[in-house]
GUTORVEX-790834 format. One record per residue: x, y, z of N, C-alpha, C in turn; residue in one letter. Coordinates in Angstrom, 1 decimal, always signed. Layout:
REM GUTORVEX-790834
      nx      ny      nz     cax     cay     caz      cx      cy      cz  r
       X       Y       Z       X       Y       Z       X       Y       Z  A
...
REM end
This chain:
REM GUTORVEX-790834
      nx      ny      nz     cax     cay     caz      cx      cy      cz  r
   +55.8   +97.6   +55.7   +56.8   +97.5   +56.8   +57.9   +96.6   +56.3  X
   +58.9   +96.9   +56.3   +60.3   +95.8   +56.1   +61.2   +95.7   +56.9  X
   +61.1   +94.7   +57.0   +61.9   +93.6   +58.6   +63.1   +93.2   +57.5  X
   +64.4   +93.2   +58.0   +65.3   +92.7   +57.7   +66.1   +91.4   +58.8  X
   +66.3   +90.6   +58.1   +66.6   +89.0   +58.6   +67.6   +89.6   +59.4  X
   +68.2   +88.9   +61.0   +69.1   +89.3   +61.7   +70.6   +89.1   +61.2  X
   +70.6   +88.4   +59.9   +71.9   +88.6   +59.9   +72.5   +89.6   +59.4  X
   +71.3   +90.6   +59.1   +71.9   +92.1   +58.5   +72.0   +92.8   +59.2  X
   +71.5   +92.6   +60.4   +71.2   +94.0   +61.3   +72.7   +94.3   +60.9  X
   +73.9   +93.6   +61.6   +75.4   +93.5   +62.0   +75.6   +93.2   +60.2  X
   +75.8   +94.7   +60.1   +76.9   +94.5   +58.5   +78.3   +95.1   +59.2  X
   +78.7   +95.2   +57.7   +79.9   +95.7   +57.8   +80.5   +96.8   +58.8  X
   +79.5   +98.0   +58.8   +79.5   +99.1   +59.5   +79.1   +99.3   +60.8  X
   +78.3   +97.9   +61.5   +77.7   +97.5   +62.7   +79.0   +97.3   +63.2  X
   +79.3   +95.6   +62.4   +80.8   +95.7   +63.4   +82.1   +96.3   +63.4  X
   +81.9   +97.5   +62.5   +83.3   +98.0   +62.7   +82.5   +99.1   +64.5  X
   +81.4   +99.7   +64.4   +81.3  +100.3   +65.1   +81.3   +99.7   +66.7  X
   +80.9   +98.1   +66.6   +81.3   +97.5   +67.9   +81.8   +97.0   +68.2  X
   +83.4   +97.0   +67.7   +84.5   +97.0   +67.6   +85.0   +98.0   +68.2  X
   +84.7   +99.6   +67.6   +85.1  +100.5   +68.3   +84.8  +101.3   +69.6  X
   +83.3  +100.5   +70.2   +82.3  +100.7   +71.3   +83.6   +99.7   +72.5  X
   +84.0   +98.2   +71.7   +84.3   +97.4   +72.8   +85.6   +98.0   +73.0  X
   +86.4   +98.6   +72.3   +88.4   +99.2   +72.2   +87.7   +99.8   +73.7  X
   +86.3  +101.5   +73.3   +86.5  +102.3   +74.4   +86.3  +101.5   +75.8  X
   +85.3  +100.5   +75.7   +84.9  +100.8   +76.7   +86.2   +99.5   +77.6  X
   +86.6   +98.6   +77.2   +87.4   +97.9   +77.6   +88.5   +98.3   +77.6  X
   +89.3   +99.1   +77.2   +90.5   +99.5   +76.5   +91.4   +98.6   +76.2  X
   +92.6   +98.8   +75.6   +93.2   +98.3   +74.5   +94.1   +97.0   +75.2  X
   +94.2   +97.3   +77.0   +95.1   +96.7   +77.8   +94.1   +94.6   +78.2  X
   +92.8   +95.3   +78.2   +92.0   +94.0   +78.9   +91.7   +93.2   +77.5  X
   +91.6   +93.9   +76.5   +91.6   +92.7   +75.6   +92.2   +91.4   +75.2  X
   +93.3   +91.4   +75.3   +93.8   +89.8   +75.6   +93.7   +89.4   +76.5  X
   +93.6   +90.3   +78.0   +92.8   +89.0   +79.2   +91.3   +88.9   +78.9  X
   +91.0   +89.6   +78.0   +89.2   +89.0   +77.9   +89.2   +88.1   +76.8  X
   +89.9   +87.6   +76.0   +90.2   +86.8   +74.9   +90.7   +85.6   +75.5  X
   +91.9   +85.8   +76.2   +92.2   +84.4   +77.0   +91.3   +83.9   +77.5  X
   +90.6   +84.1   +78.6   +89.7   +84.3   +79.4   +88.2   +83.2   +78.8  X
   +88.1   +84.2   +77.6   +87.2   +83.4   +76.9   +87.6   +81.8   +76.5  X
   +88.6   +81.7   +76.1   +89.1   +80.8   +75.7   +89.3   +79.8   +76.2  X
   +90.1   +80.2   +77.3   +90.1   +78.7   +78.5   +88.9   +78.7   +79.0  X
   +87.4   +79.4   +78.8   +86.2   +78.6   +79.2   +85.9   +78.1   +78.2  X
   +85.9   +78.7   +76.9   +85.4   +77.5   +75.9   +86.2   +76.1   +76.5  X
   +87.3   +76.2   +76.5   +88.4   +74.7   +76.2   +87.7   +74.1   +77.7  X
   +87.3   +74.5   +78.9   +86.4   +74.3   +79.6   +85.3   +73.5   +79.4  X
   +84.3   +74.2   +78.5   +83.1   +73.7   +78.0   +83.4   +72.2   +77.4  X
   +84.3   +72.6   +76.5   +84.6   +71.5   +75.8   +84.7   +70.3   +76.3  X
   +86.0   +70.6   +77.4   +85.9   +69.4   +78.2   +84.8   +68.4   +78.9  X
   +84.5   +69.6   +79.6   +83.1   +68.8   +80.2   +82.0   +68.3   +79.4  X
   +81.5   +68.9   +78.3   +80.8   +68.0   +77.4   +81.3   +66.7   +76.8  X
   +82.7   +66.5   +76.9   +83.6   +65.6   +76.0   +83.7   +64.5   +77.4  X
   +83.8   +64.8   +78.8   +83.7   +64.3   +79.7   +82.2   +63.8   +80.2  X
   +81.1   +64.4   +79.8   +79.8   +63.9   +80.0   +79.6   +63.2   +79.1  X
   +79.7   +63.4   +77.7   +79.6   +61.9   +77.3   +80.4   +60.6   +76.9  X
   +81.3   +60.6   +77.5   +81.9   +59.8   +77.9   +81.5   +59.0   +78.8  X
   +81.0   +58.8   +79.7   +80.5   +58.9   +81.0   +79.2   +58.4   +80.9  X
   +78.4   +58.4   +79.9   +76.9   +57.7   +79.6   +76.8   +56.6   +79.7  X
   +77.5   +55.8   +78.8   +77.5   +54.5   +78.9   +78.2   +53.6   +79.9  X
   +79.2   +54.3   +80.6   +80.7   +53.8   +81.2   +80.0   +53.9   +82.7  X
   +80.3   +53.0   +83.9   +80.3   +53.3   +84.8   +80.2   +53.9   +85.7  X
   +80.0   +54.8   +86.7   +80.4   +56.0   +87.2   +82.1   +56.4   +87.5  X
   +82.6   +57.3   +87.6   +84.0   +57.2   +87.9   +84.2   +57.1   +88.9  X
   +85.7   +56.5   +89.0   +85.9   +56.0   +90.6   +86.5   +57.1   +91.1  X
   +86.0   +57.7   +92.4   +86.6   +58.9   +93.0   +87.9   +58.3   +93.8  X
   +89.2   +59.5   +93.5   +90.3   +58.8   +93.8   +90.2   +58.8   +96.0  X
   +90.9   +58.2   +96.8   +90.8   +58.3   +97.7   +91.8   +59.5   +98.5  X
   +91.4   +59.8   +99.2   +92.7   +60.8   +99.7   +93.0   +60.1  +101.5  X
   +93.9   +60.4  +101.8   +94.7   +59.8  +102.5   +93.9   +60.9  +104.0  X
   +93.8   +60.4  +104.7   +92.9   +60.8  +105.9   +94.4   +61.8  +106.2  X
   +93.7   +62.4  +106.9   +94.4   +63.8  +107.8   +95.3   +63.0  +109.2  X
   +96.9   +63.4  +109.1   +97.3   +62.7  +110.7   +96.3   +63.6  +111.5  X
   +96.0   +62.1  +112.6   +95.4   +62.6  +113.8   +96.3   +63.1  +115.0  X
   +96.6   +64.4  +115.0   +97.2   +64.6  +116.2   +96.5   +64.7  +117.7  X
   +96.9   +63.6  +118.4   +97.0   +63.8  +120.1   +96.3   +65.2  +120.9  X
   +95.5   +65.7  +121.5   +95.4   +67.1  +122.3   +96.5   +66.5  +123.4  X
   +97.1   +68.3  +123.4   +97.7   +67.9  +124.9   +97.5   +67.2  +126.2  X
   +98.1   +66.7  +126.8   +97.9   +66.4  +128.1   +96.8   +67.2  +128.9  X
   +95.6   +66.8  +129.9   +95.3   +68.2  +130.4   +96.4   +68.3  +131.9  X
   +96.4   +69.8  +131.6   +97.0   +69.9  +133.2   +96.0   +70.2  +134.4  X
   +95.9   +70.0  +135.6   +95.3   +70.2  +136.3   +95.3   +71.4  +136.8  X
   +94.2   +72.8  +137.3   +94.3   +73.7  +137.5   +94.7   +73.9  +139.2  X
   +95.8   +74.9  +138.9   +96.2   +75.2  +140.4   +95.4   +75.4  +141.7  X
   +96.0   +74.5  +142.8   +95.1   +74.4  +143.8   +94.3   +76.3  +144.1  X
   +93.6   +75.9  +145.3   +92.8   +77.6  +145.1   +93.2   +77.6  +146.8  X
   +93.3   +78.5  +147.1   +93.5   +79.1  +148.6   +92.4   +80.0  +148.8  X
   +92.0   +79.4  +149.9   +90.8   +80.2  +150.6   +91.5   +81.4  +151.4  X
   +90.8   +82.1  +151.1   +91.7   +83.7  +152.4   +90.3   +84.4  +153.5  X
   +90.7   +84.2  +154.6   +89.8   +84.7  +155.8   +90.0   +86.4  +155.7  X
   +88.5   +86.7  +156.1   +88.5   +88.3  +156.1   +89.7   +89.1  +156.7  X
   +90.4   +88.2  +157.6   +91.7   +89.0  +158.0   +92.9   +88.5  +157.5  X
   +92.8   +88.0  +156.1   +94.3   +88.1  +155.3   +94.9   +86.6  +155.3  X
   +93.9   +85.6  +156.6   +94.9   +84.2  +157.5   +94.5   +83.3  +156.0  X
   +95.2   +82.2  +155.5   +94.7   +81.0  +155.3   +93.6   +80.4  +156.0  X
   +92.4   +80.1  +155.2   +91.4   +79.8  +155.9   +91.5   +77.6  +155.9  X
   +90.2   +77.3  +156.5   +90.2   +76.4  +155.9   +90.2   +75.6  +154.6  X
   +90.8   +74.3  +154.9   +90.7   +73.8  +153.1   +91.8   +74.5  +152.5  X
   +93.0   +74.8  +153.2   +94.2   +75.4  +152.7   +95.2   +74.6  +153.1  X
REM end
């Protein structure tokens, strides 16, 4: 039986073929947004690892404060219009 180390699986002819697997299936147009893409997550990664350790020895960071929300006033309330009682024959009743 012969097992070949993984860095052979991918020769020459591996990656030309998944190269030409990723053109179809992505086409020619998403490749530089999937390149970018990639990229500014590495630069991502980067950061935040470069920012965690930083941060081991040092303090916690100070969270900046933000400036509270104006509190606006509710309206005035208005009071709801008086109610008129009406008698079965049409009159103003009592308590009118």
């Amino acid at each position: 039986m012969h097992v070949t180390p993984p860095a052979e699986i991918f020769g020459v002819d591996g990656i030309i073929i998944l190269v030409v697997v990723v053109l179809v299936l992505f086409g020619s147009t998403q490749i530089p947004k999937l390149a970018r893409s990639l990229g500014s997550a590495q630069k991502e990664f980067k950061k935040g690892l470069d920012e965690g350790s930083s941060d081991d020895g040092a303090a916690p960071p100070a969270v900046a404060q933000a400036t509270p929300p104006a509190v606006v006033a509710p309206p005035p309330a208005v009071a709801p219009p008086p109610t008129v009682q009406v008698n079965v024959d049409g009159q103003p009743g009592p308590g009118s």
